[in-house]
N, C-alpha and C positions, 0 to 999 in steps of 0.2 A: 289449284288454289285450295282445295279441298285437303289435297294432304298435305302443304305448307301449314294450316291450318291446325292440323292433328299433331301433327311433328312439333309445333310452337305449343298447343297446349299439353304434351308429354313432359317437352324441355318445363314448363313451368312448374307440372307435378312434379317433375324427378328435384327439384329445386327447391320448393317448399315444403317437400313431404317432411326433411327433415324439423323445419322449425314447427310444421302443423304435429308431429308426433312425438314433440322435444319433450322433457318430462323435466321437473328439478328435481337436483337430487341432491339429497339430506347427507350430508358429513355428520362422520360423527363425532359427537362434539369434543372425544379424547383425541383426536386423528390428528387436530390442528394443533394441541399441544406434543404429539408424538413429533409431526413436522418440525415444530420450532425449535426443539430439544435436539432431535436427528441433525438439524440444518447447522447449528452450531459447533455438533462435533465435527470431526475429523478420523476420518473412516484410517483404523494405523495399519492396515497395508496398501491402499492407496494414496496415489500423491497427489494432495491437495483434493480432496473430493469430500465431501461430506457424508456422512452416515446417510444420508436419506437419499443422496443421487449414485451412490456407489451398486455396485453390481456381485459384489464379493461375496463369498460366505460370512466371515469376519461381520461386514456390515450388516449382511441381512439377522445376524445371529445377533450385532447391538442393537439393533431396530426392534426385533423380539424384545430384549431385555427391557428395551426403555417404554414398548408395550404393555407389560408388564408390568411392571412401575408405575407406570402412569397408570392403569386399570387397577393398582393398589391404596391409591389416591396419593402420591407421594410426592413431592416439590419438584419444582423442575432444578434447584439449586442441589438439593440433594441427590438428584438423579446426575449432574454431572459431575458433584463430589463423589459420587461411586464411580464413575469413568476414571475420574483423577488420579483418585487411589491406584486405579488398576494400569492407569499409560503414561501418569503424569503430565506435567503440561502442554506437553506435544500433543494432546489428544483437541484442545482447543483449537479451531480455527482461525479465531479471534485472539490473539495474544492479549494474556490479563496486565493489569497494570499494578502486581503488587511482589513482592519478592524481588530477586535476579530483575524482574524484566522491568522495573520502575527506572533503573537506572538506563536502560536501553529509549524508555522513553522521554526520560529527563536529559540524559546525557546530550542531546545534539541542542537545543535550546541554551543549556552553560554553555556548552562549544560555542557557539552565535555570541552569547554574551559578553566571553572571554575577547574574543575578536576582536567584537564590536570596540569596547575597549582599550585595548589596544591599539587596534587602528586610527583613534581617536588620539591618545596619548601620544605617537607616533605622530600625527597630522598637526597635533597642538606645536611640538617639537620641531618640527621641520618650518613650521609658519615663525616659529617667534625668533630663528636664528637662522637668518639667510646668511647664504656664505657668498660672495661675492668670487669668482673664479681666478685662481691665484695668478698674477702676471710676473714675469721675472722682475728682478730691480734691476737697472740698469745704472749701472758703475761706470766711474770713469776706465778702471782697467776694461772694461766692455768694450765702451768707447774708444778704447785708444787700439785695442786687437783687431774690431770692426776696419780701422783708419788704416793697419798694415794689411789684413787679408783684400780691402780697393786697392790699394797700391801693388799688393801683388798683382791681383788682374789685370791691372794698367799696364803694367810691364811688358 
């Protein structure tokens, strides 16, 4: 009983030691704009990774720079028009919404548009002129050919 005892209250220190010895700890207060900046690029020799999660020299060397930067007290706009300059817009993550790429994101919306339209103009057309399904005429030469090919079979 005695060592269930000792054993449960180990398990308890090994347990809380951390939260009793936990400390906060102070960011500093450039880091979380280093982050934001980092998070937005796009680290250009990895694929699809961000400067801040990438493992590269590349990234660790823009992470420097945008340290830098940011310890020079400089915009976070300006800090990724210096990327821009140097990758172009590849370097974004985020794809921007002005040049070339407006129309990438405008373009599928007219698309819809144009359709949409269409398929209406089309529907309108189809509704206001039903076509009734063409039936032959029946002529008397019909009638009179129908009357020899019975008599042939009678035969």
């Amino acid at each position: 009983m005695r060592l269930q005892s000792l054993m449960l209250a180990c398990v308890f220190y090994m347990v809380f030691q951390g939260i009793a010895l936990a400390s906060e700890q102070k960011e500093d207060p450039t880091e979380a704009s280093v982050r934001s900046i980092a998070q937005s690029l796009r680290c250009a020799v990895c694929q699809n990774q961000s400067v801040y999660e990438s493992n590269s020299d590349l990234a660790k060397d823009m992470l420097g720079v945008i340290r830098t930067k940011v310890a020079k007290g400089e915009t976070e706009g300006a800090i990724r028009d210096y990327f821009f300059q140097r990758y172009g817009d590849y370097i974004y993550l985020e794809p921007t919404t002005h040049g070339g790429n407006s129309m990438l994101w405008i373009g599928p919306f007219v698309a819809l548009l144009v359709g949409g339209v269409a398929l209406l103009s089309a529907l309108k057309k189809w509704r206001r002129s039903p076509q009734a399904p063409s039936v032959p005429v029946k002529t008397d030469a019909f009638h009179q050919r129908l009357k020899e090919e019975m008599e042939k079979m009678d035969a």
